[in-house]
PDB file of N, CA, C and O in Angstrom:
ATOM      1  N   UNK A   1      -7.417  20.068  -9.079  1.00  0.00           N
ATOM      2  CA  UNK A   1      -7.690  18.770  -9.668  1.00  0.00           C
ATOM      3  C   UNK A   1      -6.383  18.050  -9.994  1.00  0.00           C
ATOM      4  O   UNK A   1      -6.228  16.920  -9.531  1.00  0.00           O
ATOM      5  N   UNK A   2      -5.264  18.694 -10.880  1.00  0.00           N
ATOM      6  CA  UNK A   2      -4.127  18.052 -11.030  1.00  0.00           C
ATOM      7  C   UNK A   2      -3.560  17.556  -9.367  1.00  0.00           C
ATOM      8  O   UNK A   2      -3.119  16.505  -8.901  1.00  0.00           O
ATOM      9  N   UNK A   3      -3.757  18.504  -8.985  1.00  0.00           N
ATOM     10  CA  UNK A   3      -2.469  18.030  -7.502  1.00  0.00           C
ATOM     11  C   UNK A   3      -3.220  17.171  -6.706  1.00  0.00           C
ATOM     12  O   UNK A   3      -2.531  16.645  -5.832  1.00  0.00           O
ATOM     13  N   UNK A   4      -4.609  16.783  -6.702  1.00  0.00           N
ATOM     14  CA  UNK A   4      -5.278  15.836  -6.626  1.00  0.00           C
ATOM     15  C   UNK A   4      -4.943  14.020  -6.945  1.00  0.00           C
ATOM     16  O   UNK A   4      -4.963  12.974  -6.295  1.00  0.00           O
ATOM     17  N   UNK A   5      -4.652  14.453  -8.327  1.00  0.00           N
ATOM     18  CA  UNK A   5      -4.194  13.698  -9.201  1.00  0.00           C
ATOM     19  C   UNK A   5      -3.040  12.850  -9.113  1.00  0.00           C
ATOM     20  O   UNK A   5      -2.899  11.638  -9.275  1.00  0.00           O
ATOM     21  N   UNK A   6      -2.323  13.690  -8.847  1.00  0.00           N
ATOM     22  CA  UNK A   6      -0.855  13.804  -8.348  1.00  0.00           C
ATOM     23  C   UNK A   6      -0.447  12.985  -7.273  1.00  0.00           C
ATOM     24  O   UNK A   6       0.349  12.061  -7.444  1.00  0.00           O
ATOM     25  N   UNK A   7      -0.895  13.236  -6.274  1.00  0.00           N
ATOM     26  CA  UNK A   7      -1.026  12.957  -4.647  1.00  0.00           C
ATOM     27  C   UNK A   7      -1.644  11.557  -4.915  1.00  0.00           C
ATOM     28  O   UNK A   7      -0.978  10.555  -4.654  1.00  0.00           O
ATOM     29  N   UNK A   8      -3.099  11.443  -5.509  1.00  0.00           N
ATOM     30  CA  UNK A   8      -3.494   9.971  -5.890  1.00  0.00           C
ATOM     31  C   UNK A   8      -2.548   9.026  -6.482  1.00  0.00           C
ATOM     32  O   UNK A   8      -2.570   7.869  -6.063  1.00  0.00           O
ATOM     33  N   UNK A   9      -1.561   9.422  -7.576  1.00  0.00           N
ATOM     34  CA  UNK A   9      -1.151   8.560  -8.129  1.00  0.00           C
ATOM     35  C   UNK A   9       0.850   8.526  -7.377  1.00  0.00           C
ATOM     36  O   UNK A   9       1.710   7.658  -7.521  1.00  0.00           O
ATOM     37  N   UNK A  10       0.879   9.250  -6.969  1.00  0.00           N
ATOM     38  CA  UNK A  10       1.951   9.455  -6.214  1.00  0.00           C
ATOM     39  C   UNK A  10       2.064   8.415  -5.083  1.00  0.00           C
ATOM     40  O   UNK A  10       2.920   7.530  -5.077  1.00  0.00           O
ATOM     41  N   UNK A  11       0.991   8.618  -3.981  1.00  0.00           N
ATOM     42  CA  UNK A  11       0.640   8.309  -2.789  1.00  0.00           C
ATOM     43  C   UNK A  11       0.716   6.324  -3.033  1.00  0.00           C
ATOM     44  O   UNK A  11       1.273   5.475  -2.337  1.00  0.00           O
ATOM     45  N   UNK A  12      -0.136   6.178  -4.360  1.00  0.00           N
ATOM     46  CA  UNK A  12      -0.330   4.736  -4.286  1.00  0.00           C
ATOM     47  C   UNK A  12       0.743   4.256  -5.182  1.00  0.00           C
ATOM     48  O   UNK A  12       0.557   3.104  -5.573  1.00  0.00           O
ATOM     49  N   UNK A  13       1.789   4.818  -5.602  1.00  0.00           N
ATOM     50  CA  UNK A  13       2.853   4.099  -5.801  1.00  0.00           C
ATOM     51  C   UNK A  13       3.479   3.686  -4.976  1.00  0.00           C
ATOM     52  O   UNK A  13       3.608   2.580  -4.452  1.00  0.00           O
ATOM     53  N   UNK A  14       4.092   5.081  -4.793  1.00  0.00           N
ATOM     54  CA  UNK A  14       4.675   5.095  -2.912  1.00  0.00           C
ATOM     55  C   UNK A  14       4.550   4.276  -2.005  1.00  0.00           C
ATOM     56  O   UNK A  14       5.477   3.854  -1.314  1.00  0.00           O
ATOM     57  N   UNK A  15       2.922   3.844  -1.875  1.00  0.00           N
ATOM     58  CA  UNK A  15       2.462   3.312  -0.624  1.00  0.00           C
ATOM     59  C   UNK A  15       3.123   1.876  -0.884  1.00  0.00           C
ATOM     60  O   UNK A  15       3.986   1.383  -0.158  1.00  0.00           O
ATOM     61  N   UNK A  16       2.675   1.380  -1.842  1.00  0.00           N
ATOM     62  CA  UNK A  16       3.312   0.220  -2.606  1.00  0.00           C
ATOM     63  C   UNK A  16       4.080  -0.210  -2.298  1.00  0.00           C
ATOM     64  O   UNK A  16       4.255  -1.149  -1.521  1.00  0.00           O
ATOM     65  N   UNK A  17       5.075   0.743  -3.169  1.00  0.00           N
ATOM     66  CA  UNK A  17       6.642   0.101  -2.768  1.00  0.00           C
ATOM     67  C   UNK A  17       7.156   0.010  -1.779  1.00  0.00           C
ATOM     68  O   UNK A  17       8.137  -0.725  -1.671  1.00  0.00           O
ATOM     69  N   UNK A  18       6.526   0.934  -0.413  1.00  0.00           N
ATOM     70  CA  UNK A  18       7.269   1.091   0.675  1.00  0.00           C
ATOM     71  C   UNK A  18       5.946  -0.405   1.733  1.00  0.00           C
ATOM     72  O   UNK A  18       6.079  -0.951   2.828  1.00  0.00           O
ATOM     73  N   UNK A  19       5.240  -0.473   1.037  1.00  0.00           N
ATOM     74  CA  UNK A  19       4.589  -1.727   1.967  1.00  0.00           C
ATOM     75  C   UNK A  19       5.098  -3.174   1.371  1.00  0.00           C
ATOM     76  O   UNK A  19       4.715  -4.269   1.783  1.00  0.00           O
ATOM     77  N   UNK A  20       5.808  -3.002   0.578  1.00  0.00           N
ATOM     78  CA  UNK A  20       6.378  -4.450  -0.239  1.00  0.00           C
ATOM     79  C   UNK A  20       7.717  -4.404   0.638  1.00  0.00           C
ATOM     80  O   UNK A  20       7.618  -5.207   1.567  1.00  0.00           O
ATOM     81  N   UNK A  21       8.994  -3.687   0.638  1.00  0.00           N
ATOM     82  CA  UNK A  21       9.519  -3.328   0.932  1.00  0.00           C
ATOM     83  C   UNK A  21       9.646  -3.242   2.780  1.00  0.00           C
ATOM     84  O   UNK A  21      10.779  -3.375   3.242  1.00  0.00           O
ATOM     85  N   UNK A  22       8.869  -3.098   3.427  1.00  0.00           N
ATOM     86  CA  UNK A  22       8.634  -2.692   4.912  1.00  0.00           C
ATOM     87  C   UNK A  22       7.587  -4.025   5.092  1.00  0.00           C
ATOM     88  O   UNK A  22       7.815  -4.763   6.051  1.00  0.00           O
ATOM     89  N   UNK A  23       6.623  -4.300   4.333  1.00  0.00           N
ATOM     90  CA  UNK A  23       5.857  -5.233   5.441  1.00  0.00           C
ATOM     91  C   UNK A  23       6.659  -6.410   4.871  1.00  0.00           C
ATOM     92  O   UNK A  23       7.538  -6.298   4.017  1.00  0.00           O
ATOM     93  N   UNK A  24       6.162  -7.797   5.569  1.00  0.00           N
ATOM     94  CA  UNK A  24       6.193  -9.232   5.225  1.00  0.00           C
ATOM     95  C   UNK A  24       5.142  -9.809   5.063  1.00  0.00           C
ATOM     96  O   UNK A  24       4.428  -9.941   6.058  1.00  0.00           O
ATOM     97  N   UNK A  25       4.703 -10.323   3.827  1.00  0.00           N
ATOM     98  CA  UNK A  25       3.773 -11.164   4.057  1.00  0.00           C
ATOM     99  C   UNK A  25       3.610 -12.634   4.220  1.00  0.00           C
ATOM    100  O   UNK A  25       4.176 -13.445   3.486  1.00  0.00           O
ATOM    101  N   UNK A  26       2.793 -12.965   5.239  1.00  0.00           N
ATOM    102  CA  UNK A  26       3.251 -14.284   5.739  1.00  0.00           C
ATOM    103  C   UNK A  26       1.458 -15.216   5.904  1.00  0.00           C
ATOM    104  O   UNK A  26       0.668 -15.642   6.746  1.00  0.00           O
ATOM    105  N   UNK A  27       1.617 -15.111   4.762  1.00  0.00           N
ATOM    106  CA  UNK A  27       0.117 -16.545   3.811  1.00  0.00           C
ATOM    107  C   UNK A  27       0.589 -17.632   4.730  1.00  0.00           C
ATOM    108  O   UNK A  27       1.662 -18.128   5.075  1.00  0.00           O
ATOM    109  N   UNK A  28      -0.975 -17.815   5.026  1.00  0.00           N
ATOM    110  CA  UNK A  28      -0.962 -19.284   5.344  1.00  0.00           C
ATOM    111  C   UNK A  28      -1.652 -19.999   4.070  1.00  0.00           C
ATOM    112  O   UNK A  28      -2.525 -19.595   3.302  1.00  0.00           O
ATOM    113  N   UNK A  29      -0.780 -21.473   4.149  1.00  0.00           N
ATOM    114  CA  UNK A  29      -0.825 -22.628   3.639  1.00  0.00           C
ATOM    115  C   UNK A  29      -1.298 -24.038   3.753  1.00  0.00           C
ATOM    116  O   UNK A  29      -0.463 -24.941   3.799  1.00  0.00           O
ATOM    117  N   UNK A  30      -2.494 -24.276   3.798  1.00  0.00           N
ATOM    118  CA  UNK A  30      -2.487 -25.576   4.037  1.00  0.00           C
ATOM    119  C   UNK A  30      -2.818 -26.467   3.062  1.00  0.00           C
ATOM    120  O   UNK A  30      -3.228 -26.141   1.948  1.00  0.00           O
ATOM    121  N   UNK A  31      -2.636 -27.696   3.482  1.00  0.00           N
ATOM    122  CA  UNK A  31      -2.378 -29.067   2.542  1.00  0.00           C
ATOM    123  C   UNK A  31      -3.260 -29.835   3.139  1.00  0.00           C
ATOM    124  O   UNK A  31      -3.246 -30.123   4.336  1.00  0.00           O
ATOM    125  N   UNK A  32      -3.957 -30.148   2.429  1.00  0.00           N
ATOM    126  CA  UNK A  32      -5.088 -31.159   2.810  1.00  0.00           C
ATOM    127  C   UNK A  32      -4.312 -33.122   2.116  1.00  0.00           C
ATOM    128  O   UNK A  32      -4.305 -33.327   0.902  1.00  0.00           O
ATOM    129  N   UNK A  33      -3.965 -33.851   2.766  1.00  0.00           N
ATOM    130  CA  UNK A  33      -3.866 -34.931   2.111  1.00  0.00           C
ATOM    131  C   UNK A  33      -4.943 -36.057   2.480  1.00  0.00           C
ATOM    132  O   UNK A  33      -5.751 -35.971   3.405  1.00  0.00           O
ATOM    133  N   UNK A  34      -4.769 -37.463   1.313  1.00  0.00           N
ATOM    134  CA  UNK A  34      -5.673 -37.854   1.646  1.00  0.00           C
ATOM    135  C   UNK A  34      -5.569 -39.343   2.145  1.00  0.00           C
ATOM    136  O   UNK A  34      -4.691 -38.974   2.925  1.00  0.00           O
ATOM    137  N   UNK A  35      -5.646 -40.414   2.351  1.00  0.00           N
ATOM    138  CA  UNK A  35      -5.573 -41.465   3.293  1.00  0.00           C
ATOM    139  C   UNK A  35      -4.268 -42.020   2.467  1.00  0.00           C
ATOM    140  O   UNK A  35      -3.602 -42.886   3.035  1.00  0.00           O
ATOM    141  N   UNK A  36      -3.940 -41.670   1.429  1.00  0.00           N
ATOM    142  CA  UNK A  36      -2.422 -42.595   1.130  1.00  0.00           C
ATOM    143  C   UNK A  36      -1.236 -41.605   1.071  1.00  0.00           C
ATOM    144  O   UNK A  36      -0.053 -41.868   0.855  1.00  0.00           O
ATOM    145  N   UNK A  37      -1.796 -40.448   1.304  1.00  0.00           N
ATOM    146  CA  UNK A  37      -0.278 -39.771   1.504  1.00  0.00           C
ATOM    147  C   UNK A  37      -0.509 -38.142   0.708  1.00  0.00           C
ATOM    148  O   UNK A  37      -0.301 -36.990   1.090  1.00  0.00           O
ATOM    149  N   UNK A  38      -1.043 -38.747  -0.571  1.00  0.00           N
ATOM    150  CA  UNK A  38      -0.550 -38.088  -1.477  1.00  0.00           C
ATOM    151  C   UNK A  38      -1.428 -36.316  -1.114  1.00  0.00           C
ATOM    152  O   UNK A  38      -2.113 -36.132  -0.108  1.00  0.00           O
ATOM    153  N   UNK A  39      -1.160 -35.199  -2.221  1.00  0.00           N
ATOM    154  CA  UNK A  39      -1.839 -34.249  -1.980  1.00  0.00           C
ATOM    155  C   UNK A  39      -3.527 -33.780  -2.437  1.00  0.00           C
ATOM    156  O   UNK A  39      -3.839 -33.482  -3.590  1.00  0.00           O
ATOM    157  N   UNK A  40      -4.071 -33.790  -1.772  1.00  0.00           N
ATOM    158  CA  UNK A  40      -5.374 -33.626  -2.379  1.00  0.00           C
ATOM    159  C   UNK A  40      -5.918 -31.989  -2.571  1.00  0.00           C
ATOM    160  O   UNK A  40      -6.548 -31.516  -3.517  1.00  0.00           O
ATOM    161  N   UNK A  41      -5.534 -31.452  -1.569  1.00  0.00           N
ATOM    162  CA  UNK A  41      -6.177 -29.718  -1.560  1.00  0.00           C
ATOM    163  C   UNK A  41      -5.159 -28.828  -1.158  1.00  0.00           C
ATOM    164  O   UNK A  41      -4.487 -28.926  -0.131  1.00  0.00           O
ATOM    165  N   UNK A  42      -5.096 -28.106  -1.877  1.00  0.00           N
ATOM    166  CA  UNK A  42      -3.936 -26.958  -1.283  1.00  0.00           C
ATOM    167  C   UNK A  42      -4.899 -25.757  -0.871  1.00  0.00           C
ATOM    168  O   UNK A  42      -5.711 -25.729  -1.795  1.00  0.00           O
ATOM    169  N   UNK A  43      -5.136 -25.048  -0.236  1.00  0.00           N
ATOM    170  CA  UNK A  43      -5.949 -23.947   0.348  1.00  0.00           C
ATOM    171  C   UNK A  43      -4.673 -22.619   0.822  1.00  0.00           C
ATOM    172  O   UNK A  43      -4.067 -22.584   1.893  1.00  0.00           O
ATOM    173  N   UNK A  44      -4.556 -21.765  -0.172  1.00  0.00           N
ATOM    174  CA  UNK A  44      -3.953 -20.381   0.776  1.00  0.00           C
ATOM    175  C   UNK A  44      -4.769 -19.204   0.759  1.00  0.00           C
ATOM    176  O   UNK A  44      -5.385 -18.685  -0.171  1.00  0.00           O
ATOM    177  N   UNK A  45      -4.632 -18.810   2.236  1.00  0.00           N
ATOM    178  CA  UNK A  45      -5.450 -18.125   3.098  1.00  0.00           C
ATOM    179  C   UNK A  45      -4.858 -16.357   2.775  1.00  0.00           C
ATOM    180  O   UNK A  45      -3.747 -16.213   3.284  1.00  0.00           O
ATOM    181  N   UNK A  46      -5.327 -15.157   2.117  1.00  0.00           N
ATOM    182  CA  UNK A  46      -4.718 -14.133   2.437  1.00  0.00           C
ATOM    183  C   UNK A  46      -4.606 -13.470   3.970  1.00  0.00           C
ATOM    184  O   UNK A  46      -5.615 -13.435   4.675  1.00  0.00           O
ATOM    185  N   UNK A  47      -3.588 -13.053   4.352  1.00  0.00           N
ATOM    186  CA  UNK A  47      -3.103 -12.019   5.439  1.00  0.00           C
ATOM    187  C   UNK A  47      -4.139 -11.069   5.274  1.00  0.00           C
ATOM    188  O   UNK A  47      -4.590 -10.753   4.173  1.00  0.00           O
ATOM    189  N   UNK A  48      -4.446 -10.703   6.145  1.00  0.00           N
ATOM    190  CA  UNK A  48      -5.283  -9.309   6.202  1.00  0.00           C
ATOM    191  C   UNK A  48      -5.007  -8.113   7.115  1.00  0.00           C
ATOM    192  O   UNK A  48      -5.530  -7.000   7.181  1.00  0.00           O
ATOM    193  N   UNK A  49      -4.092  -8.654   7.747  1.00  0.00           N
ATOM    194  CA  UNK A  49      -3.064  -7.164   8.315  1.00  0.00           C
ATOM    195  C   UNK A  49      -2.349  -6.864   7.313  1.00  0.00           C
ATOM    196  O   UNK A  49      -2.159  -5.754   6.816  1.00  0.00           O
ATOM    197  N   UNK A  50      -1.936  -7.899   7.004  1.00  0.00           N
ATOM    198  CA  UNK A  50      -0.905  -7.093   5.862  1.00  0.00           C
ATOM    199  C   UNK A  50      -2.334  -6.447   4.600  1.00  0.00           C
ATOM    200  O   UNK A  50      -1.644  -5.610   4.016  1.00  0.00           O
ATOM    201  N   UNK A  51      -2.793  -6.414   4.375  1.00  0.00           N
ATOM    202  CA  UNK A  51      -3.495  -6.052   3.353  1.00  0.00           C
ATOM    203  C   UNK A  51      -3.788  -4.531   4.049  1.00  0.00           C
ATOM    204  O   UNK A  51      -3.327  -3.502   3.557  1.00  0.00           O
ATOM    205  N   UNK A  52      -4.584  -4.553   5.207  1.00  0.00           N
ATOM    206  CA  UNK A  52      -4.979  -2.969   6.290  1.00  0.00           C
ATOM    207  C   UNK A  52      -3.945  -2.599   6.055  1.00  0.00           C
ATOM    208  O   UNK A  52      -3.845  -1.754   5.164  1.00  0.00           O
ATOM    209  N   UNK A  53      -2.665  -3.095   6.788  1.00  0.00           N
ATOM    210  CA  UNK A  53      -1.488  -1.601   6.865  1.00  0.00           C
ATOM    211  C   UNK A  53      -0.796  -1.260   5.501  1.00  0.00           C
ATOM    212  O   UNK A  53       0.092  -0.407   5.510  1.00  0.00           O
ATOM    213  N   UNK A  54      -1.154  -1.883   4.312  1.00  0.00           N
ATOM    214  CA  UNK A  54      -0.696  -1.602   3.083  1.00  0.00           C
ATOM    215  C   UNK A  54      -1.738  -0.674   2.366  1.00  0.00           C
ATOM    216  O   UNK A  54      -1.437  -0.001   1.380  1.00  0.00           O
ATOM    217  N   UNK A  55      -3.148  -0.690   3.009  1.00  0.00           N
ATOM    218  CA  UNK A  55      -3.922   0.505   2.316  1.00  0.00           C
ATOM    219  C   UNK A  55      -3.749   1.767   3.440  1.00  0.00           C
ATOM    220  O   UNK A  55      -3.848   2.949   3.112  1.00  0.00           O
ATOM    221  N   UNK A  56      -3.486   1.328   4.760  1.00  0.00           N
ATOM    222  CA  UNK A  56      -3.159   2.901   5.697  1.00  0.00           C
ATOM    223  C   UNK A  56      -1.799   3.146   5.439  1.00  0.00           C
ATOM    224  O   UNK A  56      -1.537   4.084   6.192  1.00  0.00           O
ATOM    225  N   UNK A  57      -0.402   2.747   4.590  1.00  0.00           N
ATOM    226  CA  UNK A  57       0.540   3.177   4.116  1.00  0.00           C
ATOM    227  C   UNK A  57       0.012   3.968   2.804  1.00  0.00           C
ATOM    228  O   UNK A  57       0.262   5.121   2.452  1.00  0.00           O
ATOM    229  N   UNK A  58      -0.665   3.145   2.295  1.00  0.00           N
ATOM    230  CA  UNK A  58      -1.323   4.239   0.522  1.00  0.00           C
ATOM    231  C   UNK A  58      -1.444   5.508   0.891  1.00  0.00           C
ATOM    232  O   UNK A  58      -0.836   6.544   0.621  1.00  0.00           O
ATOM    233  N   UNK A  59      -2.967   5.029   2.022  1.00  0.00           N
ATOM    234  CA  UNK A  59      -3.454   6.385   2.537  1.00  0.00           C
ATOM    235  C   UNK A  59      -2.639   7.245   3.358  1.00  0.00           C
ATOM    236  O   UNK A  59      -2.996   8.376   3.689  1.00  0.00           O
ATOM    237  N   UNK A  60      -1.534   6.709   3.691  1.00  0.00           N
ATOM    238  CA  UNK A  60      -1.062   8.387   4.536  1.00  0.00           C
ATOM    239  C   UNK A  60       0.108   8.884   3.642  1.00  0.00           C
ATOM    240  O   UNK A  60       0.478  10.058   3.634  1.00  0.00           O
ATOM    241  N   UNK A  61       0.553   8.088   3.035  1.00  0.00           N
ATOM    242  CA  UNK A  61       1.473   8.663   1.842  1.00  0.00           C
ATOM    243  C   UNK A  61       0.806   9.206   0.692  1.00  0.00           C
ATOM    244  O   UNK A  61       1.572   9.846  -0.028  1.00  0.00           O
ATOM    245  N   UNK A  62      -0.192   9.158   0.359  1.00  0.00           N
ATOM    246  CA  UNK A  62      -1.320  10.284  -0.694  1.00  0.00           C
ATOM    247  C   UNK A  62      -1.505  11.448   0.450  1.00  0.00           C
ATOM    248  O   UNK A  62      -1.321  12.588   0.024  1.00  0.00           O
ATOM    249  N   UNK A  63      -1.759  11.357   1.498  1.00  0.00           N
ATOM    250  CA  UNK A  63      -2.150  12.439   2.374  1.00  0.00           C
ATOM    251  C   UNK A  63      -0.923  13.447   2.665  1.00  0.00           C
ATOM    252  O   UNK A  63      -0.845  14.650   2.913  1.00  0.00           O
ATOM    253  N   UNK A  64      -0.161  12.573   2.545  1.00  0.00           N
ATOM    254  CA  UNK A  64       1.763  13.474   2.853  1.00  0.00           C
ATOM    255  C   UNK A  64       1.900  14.114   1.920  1.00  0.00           C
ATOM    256  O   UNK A  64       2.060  15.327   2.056  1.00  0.00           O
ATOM    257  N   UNK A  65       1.880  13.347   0.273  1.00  0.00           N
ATOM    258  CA  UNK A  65       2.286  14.119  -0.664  1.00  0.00           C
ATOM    259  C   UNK A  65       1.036  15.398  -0.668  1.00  0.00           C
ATOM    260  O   UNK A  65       1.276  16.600  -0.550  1.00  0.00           O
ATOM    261  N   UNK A  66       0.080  14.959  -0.784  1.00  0.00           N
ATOM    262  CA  UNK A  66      -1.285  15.947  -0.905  1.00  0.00           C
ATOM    263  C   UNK A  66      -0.759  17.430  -0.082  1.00  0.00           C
ATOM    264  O   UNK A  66      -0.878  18.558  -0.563  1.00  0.00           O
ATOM    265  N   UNK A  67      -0.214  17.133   1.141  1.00  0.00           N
ATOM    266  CA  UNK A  67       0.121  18.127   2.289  1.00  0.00           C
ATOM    267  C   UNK A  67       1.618  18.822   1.642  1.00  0.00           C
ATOM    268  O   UNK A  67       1.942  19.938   2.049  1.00  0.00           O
ATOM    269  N   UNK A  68       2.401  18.181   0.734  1.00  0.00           N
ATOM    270  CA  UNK A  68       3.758  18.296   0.701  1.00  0.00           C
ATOM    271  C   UNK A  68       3.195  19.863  -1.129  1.00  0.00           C
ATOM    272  O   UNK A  68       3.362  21.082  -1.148  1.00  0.00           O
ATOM    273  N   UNK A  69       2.788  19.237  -1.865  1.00  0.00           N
ATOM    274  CA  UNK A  69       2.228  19.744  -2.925  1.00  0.00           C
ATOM    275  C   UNK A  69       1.484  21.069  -2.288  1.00  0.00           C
ATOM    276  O   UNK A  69       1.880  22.089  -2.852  1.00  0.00           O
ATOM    277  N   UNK A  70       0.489  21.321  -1.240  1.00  0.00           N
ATOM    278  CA  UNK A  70      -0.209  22.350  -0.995  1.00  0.00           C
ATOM    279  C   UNK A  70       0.974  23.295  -0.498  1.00  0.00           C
ATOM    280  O   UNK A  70       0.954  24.505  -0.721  1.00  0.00           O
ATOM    281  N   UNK A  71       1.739  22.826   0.012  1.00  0.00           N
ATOM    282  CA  UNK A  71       2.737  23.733   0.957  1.00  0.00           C
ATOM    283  C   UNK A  71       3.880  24.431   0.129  1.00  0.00           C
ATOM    284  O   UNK A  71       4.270  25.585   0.306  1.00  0.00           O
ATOM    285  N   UNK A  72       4.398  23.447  -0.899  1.00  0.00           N
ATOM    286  CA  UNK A  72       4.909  24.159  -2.112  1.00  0.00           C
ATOM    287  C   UNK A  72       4.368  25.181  -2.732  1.00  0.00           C
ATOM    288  O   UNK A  72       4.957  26.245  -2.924  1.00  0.00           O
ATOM    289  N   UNK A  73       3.064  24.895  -3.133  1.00  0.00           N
ATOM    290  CA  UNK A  73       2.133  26.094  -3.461  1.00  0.00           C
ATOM    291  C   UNK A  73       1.883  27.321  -2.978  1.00  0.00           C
ATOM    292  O   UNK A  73       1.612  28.421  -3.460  1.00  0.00           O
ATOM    293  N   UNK A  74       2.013  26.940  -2.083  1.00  0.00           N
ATOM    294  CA  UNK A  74       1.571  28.487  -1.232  1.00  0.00           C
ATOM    295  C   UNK A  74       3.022  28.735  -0.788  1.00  0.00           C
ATOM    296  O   UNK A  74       3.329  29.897  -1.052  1.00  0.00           O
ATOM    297  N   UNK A  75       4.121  27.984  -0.151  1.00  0.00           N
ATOM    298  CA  UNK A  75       5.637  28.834  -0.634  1.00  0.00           C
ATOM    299  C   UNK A  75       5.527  29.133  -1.831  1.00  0.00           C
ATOM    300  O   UNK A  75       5.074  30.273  -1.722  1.00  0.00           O
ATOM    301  N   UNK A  76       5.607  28.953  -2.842  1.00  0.00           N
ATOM    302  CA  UNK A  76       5.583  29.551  -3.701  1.00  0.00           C
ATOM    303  C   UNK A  76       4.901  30.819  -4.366  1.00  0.00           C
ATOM    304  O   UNK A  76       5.581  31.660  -4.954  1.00  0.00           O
ATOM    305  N   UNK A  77       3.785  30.897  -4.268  1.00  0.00           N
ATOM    306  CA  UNK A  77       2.962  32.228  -4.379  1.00  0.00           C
ATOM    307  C   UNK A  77       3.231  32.853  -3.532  1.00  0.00           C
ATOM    308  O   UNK A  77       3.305  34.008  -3.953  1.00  0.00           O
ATOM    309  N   UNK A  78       3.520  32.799  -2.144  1.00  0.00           N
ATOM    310  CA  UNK A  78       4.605  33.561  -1.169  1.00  0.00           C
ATOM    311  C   UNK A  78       5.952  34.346  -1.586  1.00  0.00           C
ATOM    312  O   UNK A  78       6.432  35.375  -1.113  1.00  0.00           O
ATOM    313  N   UNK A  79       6.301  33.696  -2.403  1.00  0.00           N
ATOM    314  CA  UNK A  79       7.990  34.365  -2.607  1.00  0.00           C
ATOM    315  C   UNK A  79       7.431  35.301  -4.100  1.00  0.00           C
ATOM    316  O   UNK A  79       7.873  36.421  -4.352  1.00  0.00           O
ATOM    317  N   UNK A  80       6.511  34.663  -4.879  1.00  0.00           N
ATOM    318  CA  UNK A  80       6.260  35.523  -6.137  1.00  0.00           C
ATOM    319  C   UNK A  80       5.715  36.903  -5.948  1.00  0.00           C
ATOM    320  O   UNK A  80       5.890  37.816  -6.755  1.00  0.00           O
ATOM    321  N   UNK A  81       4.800  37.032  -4.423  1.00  0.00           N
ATOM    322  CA  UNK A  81       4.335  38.351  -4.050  1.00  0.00           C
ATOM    323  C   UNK A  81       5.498  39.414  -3.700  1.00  0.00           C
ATOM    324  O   UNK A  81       5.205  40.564  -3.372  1.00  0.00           O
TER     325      UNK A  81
END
């Protein structure tokens, strides 16, 4: 349960920083004006690639650490035998 835990809260930091960091996000913007110029509607649109490859960065960096934590474990009860 802890290393569960761990890996969850590990993984989605991780994923985070390294998808802030590594992706770009690039919002669209539009401006609606209206017959004299001025601005009437601003509309921004979220990215949604960037949103996918920032939850399959979460998810494979919870899955790494998850894999990185089990393997310690069992080196470890390995060398204690």
């Amino acid at each position: 349960m802890k290393k569960t835990l761990i890996s969850l809260a590990g993984g989605l930091i991780l994923g985070l920083i390294s998808s802030i960091l590594i992706l770009n996000y690039n919002g669209w913007t539009y401006i609606h004006h209206n017959k004299n110029g001025e601005v009437e509607k601003v509309i921004n649109e979220l990215d949604f690639n960037l949103l996918t490859n920032s939850l399959l960065l979460i998810f494979a960096s919870t899955i790494l650490i998850y894999v990185l934590i089990s393997f310690f474990e069992k080196r470890k009860n390995k060398v204690k035998k």
